[in-house]
PyMOL Python script that loads the backbone (N, CA, C, O; Angstrom):
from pymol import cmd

cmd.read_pdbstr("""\
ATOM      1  N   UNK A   1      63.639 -49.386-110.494  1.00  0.00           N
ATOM      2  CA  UNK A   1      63.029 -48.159-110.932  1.00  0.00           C
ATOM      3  C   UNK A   1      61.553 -48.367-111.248  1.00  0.00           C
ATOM      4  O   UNK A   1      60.721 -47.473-111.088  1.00  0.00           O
ATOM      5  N   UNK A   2      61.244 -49.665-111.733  1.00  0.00           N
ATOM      6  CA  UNK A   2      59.532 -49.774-112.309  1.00  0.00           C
ATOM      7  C   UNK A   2      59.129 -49.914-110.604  1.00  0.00           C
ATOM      8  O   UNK A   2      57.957 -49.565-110.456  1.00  0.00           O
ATOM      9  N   UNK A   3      59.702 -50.280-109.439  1.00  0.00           N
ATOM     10  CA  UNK A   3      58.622 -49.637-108.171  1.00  0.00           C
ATOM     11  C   UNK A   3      58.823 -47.995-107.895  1.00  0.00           C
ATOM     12  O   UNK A   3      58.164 -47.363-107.069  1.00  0.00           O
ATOM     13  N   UNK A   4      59.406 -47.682-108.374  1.00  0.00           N
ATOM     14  CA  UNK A   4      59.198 -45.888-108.248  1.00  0.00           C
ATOM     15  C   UNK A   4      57.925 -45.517-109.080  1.00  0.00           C
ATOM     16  O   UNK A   4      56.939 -45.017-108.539  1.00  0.00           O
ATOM     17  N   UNK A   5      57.985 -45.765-110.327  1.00  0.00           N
ATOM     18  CA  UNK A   5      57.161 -45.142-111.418  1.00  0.00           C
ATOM     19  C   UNK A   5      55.783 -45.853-110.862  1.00  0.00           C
ATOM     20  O   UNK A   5      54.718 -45.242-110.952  1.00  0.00           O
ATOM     21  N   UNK A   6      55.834 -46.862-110.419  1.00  0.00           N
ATOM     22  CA  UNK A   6      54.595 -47.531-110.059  1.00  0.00           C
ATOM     23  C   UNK A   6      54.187 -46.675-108.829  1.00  0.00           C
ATOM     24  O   UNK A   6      53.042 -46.257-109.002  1.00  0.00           O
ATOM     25  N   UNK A   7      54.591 -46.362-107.928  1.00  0.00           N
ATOM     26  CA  UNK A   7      54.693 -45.597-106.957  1.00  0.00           C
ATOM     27  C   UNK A   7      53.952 -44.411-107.442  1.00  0.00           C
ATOM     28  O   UNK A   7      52.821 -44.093-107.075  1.00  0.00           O
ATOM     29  N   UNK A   8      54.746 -43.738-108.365  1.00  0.00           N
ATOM     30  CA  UNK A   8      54.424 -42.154-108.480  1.00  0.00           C
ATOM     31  C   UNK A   8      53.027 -42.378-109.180  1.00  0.00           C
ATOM     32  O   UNK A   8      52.096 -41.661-108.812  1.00  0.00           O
ATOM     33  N   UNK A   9      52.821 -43.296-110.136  1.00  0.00           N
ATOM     34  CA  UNK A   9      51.374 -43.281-110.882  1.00  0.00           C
ATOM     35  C   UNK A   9      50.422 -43.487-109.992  1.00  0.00           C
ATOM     36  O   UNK A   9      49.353 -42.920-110.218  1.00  0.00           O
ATOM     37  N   UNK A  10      50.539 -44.370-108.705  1.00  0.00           N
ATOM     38  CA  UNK A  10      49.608 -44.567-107.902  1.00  0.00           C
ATOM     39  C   UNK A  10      49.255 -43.548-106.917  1.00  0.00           C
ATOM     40  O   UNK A  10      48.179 -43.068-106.559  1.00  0.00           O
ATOM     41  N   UNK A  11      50.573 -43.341-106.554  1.00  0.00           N
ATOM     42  CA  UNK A  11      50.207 -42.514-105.184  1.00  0.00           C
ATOM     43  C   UNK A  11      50.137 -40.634-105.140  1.00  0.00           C
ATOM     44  O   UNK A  11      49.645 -39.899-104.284  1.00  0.00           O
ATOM     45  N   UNK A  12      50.994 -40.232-106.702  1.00  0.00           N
ATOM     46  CA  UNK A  12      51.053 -38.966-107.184  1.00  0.00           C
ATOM     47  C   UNK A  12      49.636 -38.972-108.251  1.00  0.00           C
ATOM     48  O   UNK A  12      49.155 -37.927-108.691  1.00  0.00           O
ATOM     49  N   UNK A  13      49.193 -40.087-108.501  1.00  0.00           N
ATOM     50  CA  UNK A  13      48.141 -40.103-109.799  1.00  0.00           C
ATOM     51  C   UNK A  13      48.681 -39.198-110.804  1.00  0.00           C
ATOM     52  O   UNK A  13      48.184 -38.178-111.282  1.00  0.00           O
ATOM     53  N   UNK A  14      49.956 -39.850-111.064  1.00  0.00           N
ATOM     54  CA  UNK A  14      50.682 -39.687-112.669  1.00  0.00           C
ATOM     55  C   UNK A  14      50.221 -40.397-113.439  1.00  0.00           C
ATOM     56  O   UNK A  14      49.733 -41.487-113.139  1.00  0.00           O
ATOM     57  N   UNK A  15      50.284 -39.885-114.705  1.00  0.00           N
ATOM     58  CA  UNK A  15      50.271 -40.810-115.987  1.00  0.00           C
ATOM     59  C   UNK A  15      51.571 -41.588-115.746  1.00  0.00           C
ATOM     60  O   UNK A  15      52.224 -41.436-114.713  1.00  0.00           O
ATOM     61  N   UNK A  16      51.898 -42.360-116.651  1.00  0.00           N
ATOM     62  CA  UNK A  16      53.262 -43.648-116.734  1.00  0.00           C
ATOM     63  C   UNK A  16      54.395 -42.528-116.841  1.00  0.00           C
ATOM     64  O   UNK A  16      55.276 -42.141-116.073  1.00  0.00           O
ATOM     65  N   UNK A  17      53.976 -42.166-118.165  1.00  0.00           N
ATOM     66  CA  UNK A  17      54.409 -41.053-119.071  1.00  0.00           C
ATOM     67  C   UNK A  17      55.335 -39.843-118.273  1.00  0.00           C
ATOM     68  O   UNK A  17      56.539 -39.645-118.438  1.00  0.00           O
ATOM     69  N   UNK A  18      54.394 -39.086-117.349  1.00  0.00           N
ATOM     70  CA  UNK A  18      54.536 -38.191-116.415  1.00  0.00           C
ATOM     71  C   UNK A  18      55.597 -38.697-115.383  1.00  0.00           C
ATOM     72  O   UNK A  18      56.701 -38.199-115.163  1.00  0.00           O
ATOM     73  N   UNK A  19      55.009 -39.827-114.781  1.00  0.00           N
ATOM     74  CA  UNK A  19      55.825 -40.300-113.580  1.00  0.00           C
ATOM     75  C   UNK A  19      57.590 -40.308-114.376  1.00  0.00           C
ATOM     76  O   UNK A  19      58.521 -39.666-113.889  1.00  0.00           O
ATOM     77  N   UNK A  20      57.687 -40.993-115.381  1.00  0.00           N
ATOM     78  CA  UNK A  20      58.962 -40.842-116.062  1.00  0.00           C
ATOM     79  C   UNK A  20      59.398 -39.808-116.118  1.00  0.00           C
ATOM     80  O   UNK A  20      60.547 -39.716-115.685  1.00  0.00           O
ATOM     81  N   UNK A  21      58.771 -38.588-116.633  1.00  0.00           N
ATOM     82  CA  UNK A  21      59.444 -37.603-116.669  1.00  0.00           C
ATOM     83  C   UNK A  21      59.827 -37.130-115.119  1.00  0.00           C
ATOM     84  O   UNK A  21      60.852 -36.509-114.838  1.00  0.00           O
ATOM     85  N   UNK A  22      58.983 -37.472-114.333  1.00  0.00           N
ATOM     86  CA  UNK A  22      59.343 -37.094-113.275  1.00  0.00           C
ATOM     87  C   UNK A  22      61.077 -37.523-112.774  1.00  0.00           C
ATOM     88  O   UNK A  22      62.101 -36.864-112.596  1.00  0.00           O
ATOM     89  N   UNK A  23      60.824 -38.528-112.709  1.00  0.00           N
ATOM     90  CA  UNK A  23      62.500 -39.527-112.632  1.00  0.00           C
ATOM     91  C   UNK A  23      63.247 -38.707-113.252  1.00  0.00           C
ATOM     92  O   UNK A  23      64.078 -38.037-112.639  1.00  0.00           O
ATOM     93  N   UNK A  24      63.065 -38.610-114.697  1.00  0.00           N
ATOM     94  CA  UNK A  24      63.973 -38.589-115.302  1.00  0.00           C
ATOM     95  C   UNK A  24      64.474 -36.934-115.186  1.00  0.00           C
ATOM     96  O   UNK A  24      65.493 -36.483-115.710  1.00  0.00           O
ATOM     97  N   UNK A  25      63.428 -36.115-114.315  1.00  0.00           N
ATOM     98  CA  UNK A  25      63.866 -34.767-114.008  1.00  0.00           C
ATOM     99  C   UNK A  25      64.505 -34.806-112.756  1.00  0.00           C
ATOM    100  O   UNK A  25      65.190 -33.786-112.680  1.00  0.00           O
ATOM    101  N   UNK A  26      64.622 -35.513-111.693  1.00  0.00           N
ATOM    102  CA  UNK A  26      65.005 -35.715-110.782  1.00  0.00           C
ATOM    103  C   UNK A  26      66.559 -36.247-110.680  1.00  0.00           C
ATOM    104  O   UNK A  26      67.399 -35.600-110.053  1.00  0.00           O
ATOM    105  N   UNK A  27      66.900 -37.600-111.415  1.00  0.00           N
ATOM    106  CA  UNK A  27      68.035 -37.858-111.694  1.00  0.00           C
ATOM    107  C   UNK A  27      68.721 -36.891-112.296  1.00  0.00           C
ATOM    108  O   UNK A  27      69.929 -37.087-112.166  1.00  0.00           O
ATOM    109  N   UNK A  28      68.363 -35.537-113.146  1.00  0.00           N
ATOM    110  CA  UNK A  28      68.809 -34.652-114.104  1.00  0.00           C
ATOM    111  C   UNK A  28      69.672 -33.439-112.834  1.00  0.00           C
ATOM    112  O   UNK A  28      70.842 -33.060-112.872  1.00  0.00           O
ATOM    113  N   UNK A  29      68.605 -33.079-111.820  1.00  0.00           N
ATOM    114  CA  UNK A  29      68.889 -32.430-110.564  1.00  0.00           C
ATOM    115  C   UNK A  29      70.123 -33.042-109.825  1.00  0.00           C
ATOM    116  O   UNK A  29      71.267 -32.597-109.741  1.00  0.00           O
ATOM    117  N   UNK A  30      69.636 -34.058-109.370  1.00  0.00           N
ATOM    118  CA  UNK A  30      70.829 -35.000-108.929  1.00  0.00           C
ATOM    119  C   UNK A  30      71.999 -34.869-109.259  1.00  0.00           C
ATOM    120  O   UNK A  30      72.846 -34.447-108.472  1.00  0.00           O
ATOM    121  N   UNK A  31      72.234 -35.175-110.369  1.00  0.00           N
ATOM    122  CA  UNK A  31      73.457 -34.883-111.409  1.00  0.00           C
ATOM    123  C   UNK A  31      73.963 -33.918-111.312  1.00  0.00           C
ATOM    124  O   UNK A  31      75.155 -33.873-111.008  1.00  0.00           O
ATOM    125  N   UNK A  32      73.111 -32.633-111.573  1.00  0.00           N
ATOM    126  CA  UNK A  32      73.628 -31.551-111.316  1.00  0.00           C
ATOM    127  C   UNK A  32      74.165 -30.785-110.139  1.00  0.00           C
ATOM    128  O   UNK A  32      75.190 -30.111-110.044  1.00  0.00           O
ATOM    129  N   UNK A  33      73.285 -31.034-109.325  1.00  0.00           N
ATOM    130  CA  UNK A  33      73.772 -30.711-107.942  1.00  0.00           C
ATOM    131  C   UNK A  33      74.943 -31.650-107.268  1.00  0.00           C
ATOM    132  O   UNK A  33      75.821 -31.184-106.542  1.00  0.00           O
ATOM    133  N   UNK A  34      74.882 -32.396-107.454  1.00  0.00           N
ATOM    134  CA  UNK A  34      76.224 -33.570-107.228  1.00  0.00           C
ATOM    135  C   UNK A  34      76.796 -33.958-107.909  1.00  0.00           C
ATOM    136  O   UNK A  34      76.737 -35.177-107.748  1.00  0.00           O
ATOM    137  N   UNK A  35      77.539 -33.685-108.850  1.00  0.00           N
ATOM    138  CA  UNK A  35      78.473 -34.200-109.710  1.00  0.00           C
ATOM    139  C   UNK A  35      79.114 -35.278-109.740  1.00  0.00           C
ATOM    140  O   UNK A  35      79.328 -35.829-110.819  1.00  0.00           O
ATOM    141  N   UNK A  36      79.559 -35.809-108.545  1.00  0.00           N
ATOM    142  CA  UNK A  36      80.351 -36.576-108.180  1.00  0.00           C
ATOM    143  C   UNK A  36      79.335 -38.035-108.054  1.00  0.00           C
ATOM    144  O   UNK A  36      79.940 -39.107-108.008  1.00  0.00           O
ATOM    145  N   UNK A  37      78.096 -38.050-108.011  1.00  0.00           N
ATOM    146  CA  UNK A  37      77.197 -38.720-107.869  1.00  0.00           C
ATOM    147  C   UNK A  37      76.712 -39.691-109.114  1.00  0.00           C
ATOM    148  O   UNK A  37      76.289 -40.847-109.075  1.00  0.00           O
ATOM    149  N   UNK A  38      76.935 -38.771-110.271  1.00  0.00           N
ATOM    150  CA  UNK A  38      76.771 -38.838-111.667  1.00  0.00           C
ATOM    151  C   UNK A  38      76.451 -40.251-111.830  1.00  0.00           C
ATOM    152  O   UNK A  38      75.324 -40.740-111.745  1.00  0.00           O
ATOM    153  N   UNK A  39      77.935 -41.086-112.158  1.00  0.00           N
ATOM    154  CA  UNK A  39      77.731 -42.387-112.461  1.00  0.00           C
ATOM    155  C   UNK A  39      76.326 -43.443-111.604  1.00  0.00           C
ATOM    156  O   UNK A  39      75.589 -44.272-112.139  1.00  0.00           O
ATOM    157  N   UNK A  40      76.370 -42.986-110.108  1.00  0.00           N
ATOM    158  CA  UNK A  40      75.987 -43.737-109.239  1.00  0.00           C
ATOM    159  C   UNK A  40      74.451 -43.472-109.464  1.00  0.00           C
ATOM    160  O   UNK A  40      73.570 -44.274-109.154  1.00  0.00           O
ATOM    161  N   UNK A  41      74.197 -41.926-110.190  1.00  0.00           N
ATOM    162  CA  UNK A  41      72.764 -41.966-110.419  1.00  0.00           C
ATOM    163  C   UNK A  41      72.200 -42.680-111.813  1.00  0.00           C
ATOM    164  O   UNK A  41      70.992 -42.907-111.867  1.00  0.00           O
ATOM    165  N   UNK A  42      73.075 -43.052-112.981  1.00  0.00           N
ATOM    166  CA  UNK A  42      72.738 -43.379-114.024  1.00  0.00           C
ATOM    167  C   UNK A  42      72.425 -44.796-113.950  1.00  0.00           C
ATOM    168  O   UNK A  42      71.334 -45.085-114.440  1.00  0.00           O
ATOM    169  N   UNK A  43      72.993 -45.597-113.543  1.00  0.00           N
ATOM    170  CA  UNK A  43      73.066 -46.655-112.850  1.00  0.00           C
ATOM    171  C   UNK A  43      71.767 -46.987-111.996  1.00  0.00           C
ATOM    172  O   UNK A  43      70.867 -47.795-112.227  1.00  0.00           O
ATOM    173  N   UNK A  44      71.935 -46.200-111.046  1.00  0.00           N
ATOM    174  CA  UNK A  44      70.113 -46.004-110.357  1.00  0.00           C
ATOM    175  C   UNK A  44      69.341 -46.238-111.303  1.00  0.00           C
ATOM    176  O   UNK A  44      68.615 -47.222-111.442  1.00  0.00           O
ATOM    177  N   UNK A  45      69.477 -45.273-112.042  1.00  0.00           N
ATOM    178  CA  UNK A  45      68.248 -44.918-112.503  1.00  0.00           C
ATOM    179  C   UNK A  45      67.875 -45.620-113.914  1.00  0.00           C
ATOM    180  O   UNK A  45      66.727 -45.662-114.357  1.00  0.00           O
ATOM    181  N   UNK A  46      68.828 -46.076-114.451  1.00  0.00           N
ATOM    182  CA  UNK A  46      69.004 -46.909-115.444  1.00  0.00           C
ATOM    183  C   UNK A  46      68.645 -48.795-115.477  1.00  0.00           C
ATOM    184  O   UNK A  46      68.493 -49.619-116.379  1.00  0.00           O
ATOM    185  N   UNK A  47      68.625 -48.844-113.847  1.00  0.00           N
ATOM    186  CA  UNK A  47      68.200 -50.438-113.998  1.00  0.00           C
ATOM    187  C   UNK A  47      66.975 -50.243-113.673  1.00  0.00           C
ATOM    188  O   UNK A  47      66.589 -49.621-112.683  1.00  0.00           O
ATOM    189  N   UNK A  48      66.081 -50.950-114.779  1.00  0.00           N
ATOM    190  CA  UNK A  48      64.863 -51.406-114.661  1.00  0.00           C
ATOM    191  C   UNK A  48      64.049 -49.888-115.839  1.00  0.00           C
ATOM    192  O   UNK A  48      62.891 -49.490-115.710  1.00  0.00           O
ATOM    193  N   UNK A  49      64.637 -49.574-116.433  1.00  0.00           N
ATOM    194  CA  UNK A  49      64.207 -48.292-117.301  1.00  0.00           C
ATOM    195  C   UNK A  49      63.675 -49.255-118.318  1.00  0.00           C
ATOM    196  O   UNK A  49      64.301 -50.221-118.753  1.00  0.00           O
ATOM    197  N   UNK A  50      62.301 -48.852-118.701  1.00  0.00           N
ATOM    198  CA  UNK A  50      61.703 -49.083-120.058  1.00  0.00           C
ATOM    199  C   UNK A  50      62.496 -49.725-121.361  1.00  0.00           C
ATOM    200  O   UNK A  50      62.113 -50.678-122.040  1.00  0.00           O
ATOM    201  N   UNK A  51      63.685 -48.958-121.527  1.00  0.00           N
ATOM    202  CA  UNK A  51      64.496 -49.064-122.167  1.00  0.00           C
ATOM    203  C   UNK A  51      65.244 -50.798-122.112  1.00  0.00           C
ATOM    204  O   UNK A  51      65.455 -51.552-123.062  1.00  0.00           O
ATOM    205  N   UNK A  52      65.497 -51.008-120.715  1.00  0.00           N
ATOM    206  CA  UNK A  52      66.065 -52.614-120.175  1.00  0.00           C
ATOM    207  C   UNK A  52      64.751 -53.225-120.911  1.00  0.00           C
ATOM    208  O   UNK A  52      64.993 -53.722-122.012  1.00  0.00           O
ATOM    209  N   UNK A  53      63.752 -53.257-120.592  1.00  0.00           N
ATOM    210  CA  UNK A  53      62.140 -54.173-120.454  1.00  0.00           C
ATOM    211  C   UNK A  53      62.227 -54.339-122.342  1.00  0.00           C
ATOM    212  O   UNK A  53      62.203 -55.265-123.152  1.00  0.00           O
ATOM    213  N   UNK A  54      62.305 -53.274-122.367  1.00  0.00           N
ATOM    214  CA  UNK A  54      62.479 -53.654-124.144  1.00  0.00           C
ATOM    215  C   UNK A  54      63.653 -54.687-124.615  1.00  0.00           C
ATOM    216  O   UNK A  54      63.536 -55.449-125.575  1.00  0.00           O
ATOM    217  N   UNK A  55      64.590 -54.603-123.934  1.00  0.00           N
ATOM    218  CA  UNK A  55      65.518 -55.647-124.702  1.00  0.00           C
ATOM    219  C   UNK A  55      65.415 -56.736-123.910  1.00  0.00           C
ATOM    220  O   UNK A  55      66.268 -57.594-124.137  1.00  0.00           O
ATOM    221  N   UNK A  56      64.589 -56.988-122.998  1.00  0.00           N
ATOM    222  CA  UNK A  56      64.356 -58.330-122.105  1.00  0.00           C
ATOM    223  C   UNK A  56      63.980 -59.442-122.940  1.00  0.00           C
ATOM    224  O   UNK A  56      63.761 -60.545-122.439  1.00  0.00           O
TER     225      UNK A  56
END
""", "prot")
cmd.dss("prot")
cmd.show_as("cartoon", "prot")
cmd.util.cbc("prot")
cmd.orient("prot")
């Protein structure tokens, strides 16, 4: 996930901040529109989240 956000800050010229929300609105869509997807997106989207880097 930190080459997405790196991605979006560079190439969208997001803030860090922004680019996250971006993800994190996207996986939200995901979810919703696919239900069945759910687990497979949290997981996605969950390795390498800010959140991991902190307890590294």
């Amino acid at each position: 996930m930190n080459e997405l956000l790196q991605r979006l800050v560079k190439d969208a010229q997001l803030s860090p901040e922004q680019a996250q929300q971006a993800v994190l609105t996207i996986a939200a869509f995901v979810k919703e529109k696919f239900p069945m997807l759910g687990g497979a997106v949290d997981q996605i989207f969950a390795a390498g989240s800010p959140a991991d880097e902190d307890q590294a």
